[in-house]
C-alpha positions, 0 to 999 in steps of 0.5 A: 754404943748400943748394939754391936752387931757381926754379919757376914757382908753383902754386895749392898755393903761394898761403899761402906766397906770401901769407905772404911777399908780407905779410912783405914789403910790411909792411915797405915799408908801414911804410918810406913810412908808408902803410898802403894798399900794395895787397899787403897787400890782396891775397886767395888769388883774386887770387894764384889769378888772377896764377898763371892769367893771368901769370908767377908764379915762387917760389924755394925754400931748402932746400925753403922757399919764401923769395920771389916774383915776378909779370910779363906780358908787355903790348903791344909786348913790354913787361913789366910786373914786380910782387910781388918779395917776399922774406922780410926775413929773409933779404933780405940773401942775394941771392934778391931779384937772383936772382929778377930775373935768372930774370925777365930771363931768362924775358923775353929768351926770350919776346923782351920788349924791356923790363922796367917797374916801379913801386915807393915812391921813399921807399923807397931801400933798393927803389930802389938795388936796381933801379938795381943791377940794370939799372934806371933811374928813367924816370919819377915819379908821384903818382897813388896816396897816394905818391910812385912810381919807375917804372922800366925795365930795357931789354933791347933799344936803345929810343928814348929818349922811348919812352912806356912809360907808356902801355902800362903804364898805372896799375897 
């Protein structure tokens, strides 16, 4: 590993994009048995349209694009994080904490106060790396076929029984 590089995504990048975001959620799929994960749904329009309407970010190895990540900024300045994918085969190296360090950072310079996410509470490996990365657990929820953590970074002091829920929504 030479060079890693952080860019905000084009339309050119949609087939490695999906490429990784397969890769990816396969696993994640596989991890809490379901096979309704909508990443692996996804069609080269909805990437299109995450790239027009919210923050899409690749990071390139030596010139390979090796992950994504997706955010918008909602109401009251909170964002809503989605699509970390890395390619499993290099999960172990870090891009993962660095593509939400580029997040953070790109949320603290558009003055979001918080960062929200869901993701699979069976899947631990998912888990431990949010909480490694600033997360908490604010949330569980049983609205999809499994049972998901949503999660909050806070980048600035929020009340304690803020309802993020409520901006965030079921997404």
């Amino acid at each position: 590993m030479d060079k890693i590089e952080f860019r905000k995504a084009t339309i050119q990048d949609i087939p490695e994009i999906q490429r990784v975001t397969k890769k990816a959620f396969t696993d994640y799929s596989n991890t809490i048995n379901n096979q309704n994960v909508s990443a692996l749904n996804e069609t080269d329009a909805d990437v299109a349209s995450d790239i027009h309407n919210k923050n899409v970010w690749v990071c390139l190895v030596d010139g390979e694009l090796v992950g994504s990540v997706r955010f918008e900024v909602l109401e009251q300045n909170i964002a809503y994080l989605s699509r970390l994918a890395v390619d499993p085969e290099i999960q172990s190296l870090g891009i993962g904490g660095l593509l939400l360090e580029k997040v953070r950072l790109e949320c603290l310079n558009l003055g979001v106060r918080a960062i929200t996410l869901y993701t699979a509470s069976k899947m631990r490996s998912a888990v431990s790396f949010y909480l490694k990365n600033g997360y908490y657990i604010h949330d569980i929820t049983k609205n999809r076929e499994y049972i998901r953590a949503f999660m909050v970074n806070e980048l600035t002091k929020m009340e304690e029984m803020f309802d993020y829920g409520a901006i965030v929504g079921d997404r």
